[in-house]
N, C-alpha and C positions, 0 to 999 in steps of 0.2 A: 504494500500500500504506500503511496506517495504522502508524505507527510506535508501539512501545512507550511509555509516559511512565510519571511517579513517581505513586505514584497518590494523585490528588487527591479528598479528600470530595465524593462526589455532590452535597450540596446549592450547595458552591463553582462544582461543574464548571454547575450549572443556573446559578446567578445571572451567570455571564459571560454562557453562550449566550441568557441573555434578555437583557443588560442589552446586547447586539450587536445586538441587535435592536428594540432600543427608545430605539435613537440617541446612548447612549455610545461615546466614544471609546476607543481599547486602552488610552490612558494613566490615562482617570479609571478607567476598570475595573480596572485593576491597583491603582490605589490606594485604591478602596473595597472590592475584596474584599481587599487583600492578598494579592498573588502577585505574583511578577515579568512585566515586563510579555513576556518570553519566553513562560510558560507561556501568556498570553492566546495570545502569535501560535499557539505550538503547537496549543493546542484549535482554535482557527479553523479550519485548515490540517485538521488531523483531520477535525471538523464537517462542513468542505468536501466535503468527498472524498465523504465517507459520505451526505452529502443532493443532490450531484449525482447519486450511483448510486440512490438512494432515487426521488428523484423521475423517472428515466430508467426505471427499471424499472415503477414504479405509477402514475404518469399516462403508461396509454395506453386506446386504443380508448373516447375519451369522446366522450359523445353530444351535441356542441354542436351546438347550431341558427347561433349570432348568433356571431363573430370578432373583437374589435376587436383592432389592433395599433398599435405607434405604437413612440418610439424616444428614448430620455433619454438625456442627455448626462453625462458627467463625465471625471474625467482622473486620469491616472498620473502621479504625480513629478510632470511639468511639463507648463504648457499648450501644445497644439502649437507656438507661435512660437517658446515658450522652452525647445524641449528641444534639446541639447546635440547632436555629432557622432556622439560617442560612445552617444548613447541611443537612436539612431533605429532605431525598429522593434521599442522595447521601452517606449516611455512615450509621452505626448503624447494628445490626446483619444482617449476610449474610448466607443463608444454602447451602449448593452443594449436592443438589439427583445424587445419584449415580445410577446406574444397572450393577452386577454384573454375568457374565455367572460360574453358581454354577462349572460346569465340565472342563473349561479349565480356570476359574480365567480370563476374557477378562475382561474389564471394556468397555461393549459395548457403556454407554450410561452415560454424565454427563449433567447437567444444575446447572444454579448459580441462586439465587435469594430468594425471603423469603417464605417460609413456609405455603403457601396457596394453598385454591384447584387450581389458574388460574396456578402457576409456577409447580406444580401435573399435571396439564393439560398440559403444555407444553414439561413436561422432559416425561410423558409416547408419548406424538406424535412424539419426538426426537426419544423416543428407538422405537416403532415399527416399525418406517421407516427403522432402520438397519435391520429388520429380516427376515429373507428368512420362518420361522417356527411355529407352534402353540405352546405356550409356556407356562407351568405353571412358575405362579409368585404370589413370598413370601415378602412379606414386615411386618413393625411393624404395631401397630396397630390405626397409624394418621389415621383421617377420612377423610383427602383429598384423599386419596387415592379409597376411595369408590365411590365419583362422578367422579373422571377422568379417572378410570380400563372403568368404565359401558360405556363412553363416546368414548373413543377410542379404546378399544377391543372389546364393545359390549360382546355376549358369546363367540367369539370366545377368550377365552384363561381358563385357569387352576387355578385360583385365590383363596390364603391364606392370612390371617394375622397370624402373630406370637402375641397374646395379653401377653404383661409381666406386673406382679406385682413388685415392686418395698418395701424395706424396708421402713419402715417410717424412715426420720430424727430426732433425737433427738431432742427439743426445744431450743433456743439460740447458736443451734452446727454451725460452720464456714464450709461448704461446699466447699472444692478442688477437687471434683471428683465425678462422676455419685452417684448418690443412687444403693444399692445394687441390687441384681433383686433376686427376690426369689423365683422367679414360670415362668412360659411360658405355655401358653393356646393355641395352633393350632385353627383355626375357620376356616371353608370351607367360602366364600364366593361367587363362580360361580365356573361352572365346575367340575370337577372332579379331583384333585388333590391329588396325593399321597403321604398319609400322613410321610410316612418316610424321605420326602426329604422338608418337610415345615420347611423352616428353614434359618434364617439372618445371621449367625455364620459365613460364606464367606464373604461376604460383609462387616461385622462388622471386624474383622479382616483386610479387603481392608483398612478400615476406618482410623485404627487404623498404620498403615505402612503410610496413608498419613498422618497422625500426627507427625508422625516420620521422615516421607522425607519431606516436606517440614517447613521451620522456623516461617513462619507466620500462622500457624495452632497448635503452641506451646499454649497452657497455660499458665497465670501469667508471662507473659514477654512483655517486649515491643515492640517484633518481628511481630504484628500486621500488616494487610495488611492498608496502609493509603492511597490506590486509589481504589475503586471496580475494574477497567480498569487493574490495575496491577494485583489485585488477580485473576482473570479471565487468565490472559497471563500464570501467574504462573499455574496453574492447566494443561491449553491447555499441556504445554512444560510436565509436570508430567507424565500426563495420555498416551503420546507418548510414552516416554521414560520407563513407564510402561509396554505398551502395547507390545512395538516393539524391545524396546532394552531392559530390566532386565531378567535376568534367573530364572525361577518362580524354587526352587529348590526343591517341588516335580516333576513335571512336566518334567525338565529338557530343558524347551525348553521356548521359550516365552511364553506369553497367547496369541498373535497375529497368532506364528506359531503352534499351541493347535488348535487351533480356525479357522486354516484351510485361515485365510486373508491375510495371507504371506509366504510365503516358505524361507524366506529371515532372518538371524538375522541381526540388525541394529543394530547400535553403534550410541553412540555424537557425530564423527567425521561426520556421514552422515545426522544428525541433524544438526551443524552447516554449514555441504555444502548445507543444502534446503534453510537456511535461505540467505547463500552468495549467493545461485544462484537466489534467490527471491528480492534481493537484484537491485535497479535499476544503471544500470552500463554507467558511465560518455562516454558523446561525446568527438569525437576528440579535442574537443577545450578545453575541464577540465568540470568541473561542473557546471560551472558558464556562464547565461545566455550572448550574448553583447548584451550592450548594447548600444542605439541611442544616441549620444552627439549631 
């Protein structure tokens, strides 16, 4: 449920939920719009709520052909090694699978959680439920991915890995970025898939722009998500604002209006009116309950 708040000037409430998505941090955001950095987490939190329901409700039954998915890395509070007794099971590495529609760039399909077949399991039953279509799909080459295709597409879909080789690291060398990749092996794994379009390079790309768009997906900073709850909201409000409101500028149009789920381009401004109208709005008598003396 969307909580009530003090009501802040629409143009305020826009330039947070863009500048959130445009790879500021809550702190600098609080201090270049002025607000405390409360209200930031508040709107977030709100946003959240309102663009996970948004996007659960109107991206469905889309007409992909091509699937790419794949799976970014980031962390809560602390990095697995370094999380505490007391935080286990609420911090430590977090992955966000993505699925990404290779033709119009939609991001039809996200989930958060760790790196196993059951969260595999759950992000492929999230994306087929969107899909009106029989679809080949490219992923790398994790092995959860083998027991949750067979499990939830059964044969019916088109199914690749992309297996990549990687450079070796040099011994005692300090690691700030992927290992090199220096091969890529196509593998058929069900159906029939055409080999020319086997391929993550969309998606990885996707990947790589939400690195960029949002602050707690940085590297080597302390821009870190420090609530799973928060980074989940922040993604939700992303992948909206992705889908529905940015100008994919081959395309020329959104990936939402590509993609045939809207006719409509959206702005922040219509992002922060779902949140105000989701908003619960006081009785005659103020917000406050009376009470019995």
């Amino acid at each position: 449920m969307i909580r009530g708040m003090n009501k802040l000037p629409l143009a305020k409430r826009v330039q947070i939920l863009s500048m959130l998505c445009e790879g500021s941090s809550m702190r600098s955001i609080s201090r270049v719009v002025d607000v405390s950095l409360n209200t930031v987490s508040k709107l977030l939190i709100d946003a959240g709520l309102v663009c996970a329901a948004f996007h659960d409700k109107t991206v469905r039954n889309v007409p992909a052909k091509r699937i790419q998915a794949d799976e970014i890395w980031a962390f809560c509070y602390a990095k697995q090694k370094n999380v505490p007794e007391e935080k286990e099971g609420e911090a430590g590495d977090v992955w966000t699978w993505t699925a990404l529609d290779a033709e119009t760039k939609l991001m039809v399909s996200w989930w958060v959680g760790p790196r196993d077949k059951r969260a595999a399991t759950q992000f492929l039953h999230d994306l087929a439920g969107r899909l009106s279509t029989r679809i080949q799909l490219t992923t790398d080459g994790h092995n959860a991915y083998l027991h949750a295709v067979e499990r939830i597409f059964g044969m019916d879909v088109d199914f690749a890995q992309l297996i990549k080789t990687y450079a070796p690291v040099p011994e005692g060398e300090r690691r700030y970025s992927p290992p090199v990749c220096v091969g890529a092996e196509p593998k058929r794994i069900m159906g029939n898939p055409d080999w020319d379009h086997v391929s993550t390079s969309y998606v990885e790309r996707s990947n790589l722009t939400m690195r960029m768009s949002m602050r707690r997906f940085t590297r080597l900073t302390n821009a870190f998500s420090k609530k799973f709850e928060n980074h989940c909201h922040a993604l939700a409000l992303y992948f909206v604002w992705y889908n529905f409101c940015r100008i994919h500028k081959t395309l020329r149009v959104t990936p939402a209006m590509a993609a045939g789920v809207t006719d409509k381009l959206m702005s922040m401004e219509d992002i922060a009116q779902m949140v105000e109208d989701a908003a619960p709005k006081p009785g005659p008598r103020g917000p406050y309950k009376k009470r019995n003396l």
